[in-house]
MIDOSE-1310 file (N, C-alpha, C; in nm, 2 decimals, decimal comma, always signed):
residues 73
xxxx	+2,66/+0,62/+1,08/+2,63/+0,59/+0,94/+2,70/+0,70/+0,85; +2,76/+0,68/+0,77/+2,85/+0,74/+0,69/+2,74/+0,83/+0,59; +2,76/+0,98/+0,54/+2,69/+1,09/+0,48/+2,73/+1,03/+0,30; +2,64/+0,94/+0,23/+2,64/+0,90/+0,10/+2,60/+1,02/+0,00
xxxx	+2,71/+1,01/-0,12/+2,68/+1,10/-0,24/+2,55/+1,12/-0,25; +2,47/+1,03/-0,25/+2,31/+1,07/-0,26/+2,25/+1,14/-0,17; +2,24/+1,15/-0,10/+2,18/+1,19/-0,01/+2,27/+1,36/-0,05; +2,39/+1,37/-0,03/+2,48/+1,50/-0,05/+2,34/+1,62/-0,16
xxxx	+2,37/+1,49/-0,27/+2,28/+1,58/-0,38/+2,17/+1,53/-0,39; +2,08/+1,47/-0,29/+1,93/+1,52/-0,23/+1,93/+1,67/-0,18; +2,00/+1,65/-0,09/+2,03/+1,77/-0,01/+2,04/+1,90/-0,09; +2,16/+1,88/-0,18/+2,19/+2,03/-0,30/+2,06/+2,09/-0,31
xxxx	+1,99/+1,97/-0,40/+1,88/+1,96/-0,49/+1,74/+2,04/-0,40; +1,74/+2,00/-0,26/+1,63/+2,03/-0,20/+1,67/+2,20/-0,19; +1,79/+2,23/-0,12/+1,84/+2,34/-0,07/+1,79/+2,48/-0,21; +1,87/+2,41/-0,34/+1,88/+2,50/-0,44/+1,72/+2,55/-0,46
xxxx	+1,63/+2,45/-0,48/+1,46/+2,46/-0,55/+1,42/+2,55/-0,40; +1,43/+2,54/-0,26/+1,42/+2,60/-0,17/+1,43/+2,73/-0,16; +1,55/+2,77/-0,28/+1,60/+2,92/-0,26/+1,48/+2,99/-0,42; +1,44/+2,90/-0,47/+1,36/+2,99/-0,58/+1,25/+3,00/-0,57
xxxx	+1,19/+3,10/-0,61/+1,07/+3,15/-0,60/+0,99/+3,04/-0,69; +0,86/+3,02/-0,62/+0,75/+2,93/-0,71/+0,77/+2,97/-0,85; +0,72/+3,05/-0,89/+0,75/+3,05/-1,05/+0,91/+3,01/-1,12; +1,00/+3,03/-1,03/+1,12/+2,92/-1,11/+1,17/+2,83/-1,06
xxxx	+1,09/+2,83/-0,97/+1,08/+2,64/-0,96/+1,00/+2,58/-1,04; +0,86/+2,66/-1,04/+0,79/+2,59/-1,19/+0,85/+2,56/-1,29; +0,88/+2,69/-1,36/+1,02/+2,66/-1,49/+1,08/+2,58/-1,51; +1,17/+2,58/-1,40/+1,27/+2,48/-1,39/+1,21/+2,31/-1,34
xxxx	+1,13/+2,29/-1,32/+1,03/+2,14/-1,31/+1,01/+2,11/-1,46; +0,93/+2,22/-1,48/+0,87/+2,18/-1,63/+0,97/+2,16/-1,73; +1,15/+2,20/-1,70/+1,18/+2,14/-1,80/+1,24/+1,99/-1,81; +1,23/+1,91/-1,69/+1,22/+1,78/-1,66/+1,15/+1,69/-1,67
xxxx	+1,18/+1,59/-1,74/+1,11/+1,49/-1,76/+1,01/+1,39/-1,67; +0,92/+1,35/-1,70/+0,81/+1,29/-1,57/+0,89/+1,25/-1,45; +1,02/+1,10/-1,55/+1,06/+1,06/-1,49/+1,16/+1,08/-1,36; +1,21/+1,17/-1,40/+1,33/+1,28/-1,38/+1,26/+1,37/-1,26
xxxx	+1,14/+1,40/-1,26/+1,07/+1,48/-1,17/+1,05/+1,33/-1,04; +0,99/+1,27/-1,02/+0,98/+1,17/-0,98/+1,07/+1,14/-0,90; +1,21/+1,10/-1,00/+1,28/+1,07/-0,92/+1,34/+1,09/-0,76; +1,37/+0,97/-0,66/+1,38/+0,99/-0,55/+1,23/+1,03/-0,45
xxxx	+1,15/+1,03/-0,53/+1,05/+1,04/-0,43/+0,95/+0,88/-0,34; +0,96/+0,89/-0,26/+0,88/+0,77/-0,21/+0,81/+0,71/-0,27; +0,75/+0,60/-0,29/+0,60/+0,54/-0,32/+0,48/+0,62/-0,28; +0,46/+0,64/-0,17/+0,36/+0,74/-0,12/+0,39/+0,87/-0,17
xxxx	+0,48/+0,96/-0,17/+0,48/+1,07/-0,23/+0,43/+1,06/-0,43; +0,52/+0,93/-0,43/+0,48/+0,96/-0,60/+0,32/+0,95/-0,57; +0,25/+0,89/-0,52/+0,07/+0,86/-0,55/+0,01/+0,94/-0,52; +0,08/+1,03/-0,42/-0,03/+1,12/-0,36/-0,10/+1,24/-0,48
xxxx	-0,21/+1,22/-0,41/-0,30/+1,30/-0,47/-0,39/+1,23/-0,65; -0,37/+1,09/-0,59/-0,43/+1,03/-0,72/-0,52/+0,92/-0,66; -0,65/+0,87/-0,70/-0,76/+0,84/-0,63/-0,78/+0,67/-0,65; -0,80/+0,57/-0,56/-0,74/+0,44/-0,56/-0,77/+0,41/-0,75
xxxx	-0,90/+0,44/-0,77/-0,91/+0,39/-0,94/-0,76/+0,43/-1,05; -0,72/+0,53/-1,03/-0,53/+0,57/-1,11/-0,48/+0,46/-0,99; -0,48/+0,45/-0,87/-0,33/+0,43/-0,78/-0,35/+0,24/-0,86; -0,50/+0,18/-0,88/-0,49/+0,07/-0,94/-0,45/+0,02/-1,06
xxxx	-0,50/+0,13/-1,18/-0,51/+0,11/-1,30/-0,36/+0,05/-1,33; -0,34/-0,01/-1,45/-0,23/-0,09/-1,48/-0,23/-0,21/-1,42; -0,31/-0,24/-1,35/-0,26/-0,38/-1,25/-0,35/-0,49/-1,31; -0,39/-0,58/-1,29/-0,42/-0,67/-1,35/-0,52/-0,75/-1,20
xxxx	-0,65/-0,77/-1,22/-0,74/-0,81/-1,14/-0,66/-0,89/-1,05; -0,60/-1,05/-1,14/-0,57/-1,10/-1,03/-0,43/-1,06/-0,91; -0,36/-0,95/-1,00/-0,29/-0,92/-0,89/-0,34/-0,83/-0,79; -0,44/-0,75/-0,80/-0,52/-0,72/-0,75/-0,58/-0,76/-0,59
xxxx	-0,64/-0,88/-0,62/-0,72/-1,00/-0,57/-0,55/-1,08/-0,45; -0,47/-1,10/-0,56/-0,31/-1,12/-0,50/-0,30/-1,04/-0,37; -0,31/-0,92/-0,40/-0,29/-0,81/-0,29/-0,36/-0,80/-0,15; -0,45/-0,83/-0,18/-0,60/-0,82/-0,06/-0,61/-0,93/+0,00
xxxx	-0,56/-1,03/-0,05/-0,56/-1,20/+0,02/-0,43/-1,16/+0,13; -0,32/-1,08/+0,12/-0,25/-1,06/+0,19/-0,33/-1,03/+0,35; -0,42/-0,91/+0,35/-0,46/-0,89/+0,45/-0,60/-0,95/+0,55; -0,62/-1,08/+0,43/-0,73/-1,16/+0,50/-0,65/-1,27/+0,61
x	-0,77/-1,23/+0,73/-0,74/-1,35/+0,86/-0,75/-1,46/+0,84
């Protein structure tokens, strides 16, 4: 499998924040946008640490309900 531009500058990106100390990594987060922070991160990484009532909110009962019929026998 061939080494893609993304992944190249995942890589930068990890490498560079790796070399700074917590406090300028903070700095430098905070001056990024939600979205912008987010970016590239998993589904499970973006949720973690938010409790099913957030991981639900926004959704709409019946998709909801949609969801869970998935896992009934």
């Amino acid at each position: 499998m061939a080494y893609s531009m993304e992944e190249f500058i995942r890589e930068a990106h990890q490498q560079f924040l790796h070399g700074l100390t917590p406090d300028e990594r903070r700095a430098f987060l905070e001056q990024l946008s939600p979205e912008e922070r987010l970016r590239g991160l998993g589904p499970e990484e973006r949720l973690r640490g938010l409790g099913p009532e957030e991981r639900l909110r926004g959704l709409t009962p019946d998709q909801i309900k949609a969801y869970l019929k998935k896992f009934e026998h």
